[in-house]
C-alpha positions as CSV (number, residue, x, y, z in Angstrom):
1,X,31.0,-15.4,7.7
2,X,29.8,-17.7,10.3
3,X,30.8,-21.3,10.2
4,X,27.8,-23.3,10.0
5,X,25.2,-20.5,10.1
6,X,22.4,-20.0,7.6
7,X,22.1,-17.2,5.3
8,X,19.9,-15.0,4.3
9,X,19.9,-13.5,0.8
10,X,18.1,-10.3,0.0
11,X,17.6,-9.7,-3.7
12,X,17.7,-5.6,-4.6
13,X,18.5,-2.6,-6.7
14,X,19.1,0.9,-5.9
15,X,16.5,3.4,-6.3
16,X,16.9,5.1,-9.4
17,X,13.6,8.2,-10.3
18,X,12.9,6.4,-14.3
19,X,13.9,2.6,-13.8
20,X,12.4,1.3,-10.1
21,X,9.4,0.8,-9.5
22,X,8.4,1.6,-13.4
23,X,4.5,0.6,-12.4
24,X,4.1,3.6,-10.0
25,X,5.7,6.4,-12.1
26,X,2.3,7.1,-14.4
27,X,0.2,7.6,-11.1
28,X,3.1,9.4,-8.8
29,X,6.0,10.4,-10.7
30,X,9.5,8.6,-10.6
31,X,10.8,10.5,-8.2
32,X,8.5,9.5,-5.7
33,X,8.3,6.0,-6.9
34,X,11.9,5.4,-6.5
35,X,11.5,7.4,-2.9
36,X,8.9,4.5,-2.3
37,X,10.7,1.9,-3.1
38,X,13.6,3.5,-1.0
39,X,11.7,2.8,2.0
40,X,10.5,-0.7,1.3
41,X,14.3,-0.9,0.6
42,X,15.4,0.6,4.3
43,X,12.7,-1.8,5.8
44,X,13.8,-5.2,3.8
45,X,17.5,-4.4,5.1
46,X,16.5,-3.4,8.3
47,X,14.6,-6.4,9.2
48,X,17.6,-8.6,7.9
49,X,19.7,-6.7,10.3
50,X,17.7,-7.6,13.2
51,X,18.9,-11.0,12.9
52,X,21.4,-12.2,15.1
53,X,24.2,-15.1,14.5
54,X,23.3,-15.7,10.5
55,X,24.9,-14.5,7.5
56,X,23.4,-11.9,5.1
57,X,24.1,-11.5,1.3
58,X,22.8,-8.8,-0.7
59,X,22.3,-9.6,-4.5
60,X,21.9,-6.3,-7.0
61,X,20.5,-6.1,-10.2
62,X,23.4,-4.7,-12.1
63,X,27.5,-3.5,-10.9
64,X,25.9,-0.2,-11.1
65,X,24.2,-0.6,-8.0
66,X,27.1,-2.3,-6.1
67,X,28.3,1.5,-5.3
68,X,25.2,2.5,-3.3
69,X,25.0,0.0,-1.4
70,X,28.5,-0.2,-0.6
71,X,28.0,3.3,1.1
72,X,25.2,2.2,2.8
73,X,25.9,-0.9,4.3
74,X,28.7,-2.4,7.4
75,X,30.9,-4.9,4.7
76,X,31.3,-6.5,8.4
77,X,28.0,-7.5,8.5
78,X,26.8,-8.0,4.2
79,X,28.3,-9.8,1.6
80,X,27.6,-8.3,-1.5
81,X,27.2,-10.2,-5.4
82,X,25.5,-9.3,-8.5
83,X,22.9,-11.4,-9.8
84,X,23.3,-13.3,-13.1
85,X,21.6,-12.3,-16.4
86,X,18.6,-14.7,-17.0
87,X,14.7,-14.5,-16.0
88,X,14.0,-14.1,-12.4
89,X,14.2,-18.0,-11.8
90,X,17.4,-18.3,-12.9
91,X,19.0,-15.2,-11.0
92,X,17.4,-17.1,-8.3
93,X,18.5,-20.4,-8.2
94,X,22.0,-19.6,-9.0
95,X,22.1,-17.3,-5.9
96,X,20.6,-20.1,-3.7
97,X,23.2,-22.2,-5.8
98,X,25.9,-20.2,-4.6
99,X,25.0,-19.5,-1.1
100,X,24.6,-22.9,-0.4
101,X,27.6,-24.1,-1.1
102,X,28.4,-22.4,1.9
103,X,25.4,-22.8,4.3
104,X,22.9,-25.4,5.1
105,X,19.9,-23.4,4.9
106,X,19.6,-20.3,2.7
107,X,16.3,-18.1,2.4
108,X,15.7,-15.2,-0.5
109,X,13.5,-12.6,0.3
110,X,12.7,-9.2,-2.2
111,X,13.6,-5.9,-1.2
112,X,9.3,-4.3,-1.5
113,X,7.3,-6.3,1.2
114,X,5.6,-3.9,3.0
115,X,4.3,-6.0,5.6
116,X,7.6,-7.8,5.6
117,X,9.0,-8.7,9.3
118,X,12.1,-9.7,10.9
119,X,10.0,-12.7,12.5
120,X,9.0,-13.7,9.3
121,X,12.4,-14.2,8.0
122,X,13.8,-16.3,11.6
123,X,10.3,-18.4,11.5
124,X,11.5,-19.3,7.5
125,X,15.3,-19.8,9.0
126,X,13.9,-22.1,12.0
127,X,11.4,-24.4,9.7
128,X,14.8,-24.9,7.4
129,X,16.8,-25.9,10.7
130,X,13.9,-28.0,12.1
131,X,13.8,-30.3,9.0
132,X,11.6,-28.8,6.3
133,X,13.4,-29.1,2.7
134,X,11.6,-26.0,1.6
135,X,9.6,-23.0,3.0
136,X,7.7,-20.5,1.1
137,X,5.9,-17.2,1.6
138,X,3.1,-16.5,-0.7
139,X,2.5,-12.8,-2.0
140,X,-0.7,-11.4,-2.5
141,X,-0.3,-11.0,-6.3
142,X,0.0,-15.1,-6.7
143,X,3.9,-14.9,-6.6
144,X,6.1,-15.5,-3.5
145,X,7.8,-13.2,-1.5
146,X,10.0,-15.5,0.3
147,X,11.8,-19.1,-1.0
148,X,14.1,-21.3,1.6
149,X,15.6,-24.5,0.7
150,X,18.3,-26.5,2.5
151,X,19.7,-28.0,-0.6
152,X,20.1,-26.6,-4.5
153,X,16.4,-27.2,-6.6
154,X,16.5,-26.1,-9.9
155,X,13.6,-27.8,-10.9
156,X,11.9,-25.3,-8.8
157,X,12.8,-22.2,-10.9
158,X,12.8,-23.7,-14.5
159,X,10.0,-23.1,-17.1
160,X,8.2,-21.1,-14.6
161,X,5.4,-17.6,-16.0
162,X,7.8,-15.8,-13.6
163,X,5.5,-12.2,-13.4
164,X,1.8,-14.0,-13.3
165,X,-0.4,-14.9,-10.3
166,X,0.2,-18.7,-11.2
167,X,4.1,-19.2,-9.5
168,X,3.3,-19.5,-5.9
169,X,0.4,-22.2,-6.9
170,X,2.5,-24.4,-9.9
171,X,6.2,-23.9,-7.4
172,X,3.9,-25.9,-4.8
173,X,2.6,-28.2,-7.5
174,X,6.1,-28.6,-8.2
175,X,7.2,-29.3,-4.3
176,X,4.0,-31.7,-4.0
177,X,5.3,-33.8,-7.2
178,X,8.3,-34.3,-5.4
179,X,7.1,-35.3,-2.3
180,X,8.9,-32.5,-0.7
181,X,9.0,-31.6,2.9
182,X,7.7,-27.9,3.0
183,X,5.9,-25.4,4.6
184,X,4.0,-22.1,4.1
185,X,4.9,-18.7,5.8
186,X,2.6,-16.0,6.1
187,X,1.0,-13.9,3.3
188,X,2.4,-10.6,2.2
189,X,2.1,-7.7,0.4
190,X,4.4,-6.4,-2.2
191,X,3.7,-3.0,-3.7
192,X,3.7,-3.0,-7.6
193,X,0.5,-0.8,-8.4
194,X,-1.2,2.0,-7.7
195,X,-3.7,-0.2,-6.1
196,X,-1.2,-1.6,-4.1
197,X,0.2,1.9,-2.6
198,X,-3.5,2.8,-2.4
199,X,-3.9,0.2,0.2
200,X,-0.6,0.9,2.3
201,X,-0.5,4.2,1.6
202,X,-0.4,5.3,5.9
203,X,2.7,2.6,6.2
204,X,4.6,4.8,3.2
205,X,3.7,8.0,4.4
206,X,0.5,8.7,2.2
């Protein structure tokens, strides 16, 4: 770990045909829906690789998962937890929670952006450094693909329709409330449905 650095936390699973990417299976099979959410993986990891002098942390679903990754990834350059059991605000928050405790900026980013770059992830990192209490990326969906806080905010993952195309819009009503200093990243895609792979399809291979 870096003394001083910020962090970067990306939240994932590994692909399993059956239980990733459960939306896709009726249209392409899970075989081919884990396969796509493989290379949304590869590209998430990748482009948190790209990022020199922070600190990365990769949060799985379940201990089950821990053994992929561990065969995948330099333990020089990820440290590796298992998220808590709770909704997805809670799993969140008590990552962030934990992170920093040891960092003064943290960002969370999912694992299936498909537009997702590593310049996304140091503009979020910068904005946290330059004096912004909070930074988030919306999703196309009404959700967020990104969060960044330099300092623990519970208040911003409680009681939340984690799921709907409401959270981006009510986690900035939230932010606004409490007169927080924040700012927007770009928007991104994540890929869910068939109509999302419909639109992406030449950036997953077809």
């Amino acid at each position: 770990m870096i003394p001083g650095s910020s962090a970067l936390i990306v939240f994932a699973r590994a692909p399993r045909p059956g239980s990733t990417k459960t939306r896709l299976i009726p249209t392409v099979g899970a075989a081919r829906a884990a396969a796509i959410y493989e290379a949304l993986l590869a590209h998430a990891l990748s482009c948190a690789e790209a990022l020199p002098g922070i600190a990365r942390y990769l949060f799985v679903d379940h201990e089950t998962s821990m053994e992929y990754f561990s065969t995948r990834l330099n333990a020089e350059r990820w440290r590796f937890a298992t998220q808590v059991t709770g909704d997805l605000g809670a799993r969140m928050a008590a990552a962030l929670n934990l992170v920093l405790a040891a960092h003064p900026q943290a960002v969370l980013v999912g694992s299936d952006i498909v537009d997702l770059t590593s310049a996304d992830l140091q503009l979020g990192l910068t904005r946290l450094r330059d004096g912004d209490e909070v930074v988030l990326g919306p999703s196309a969906d009404g959700g967020y693909w990104l969060i960044g806080l330099s300092a623990a905010r519970p208040d911003l993952f409680t009681a939340l329709p984690w799921g709907s195309d409401t959270v981006y819009q009510e986690t900035v009503q939230r932010m606004e409330a409490g007169k927080l200093r924040w700012s927007r990243l770009p928007l991104r895609h994540d890929i869910d449905t068939p109509q999302d792979l419909a639109r992406f399809a030449n950036q997953l291979g077809g």
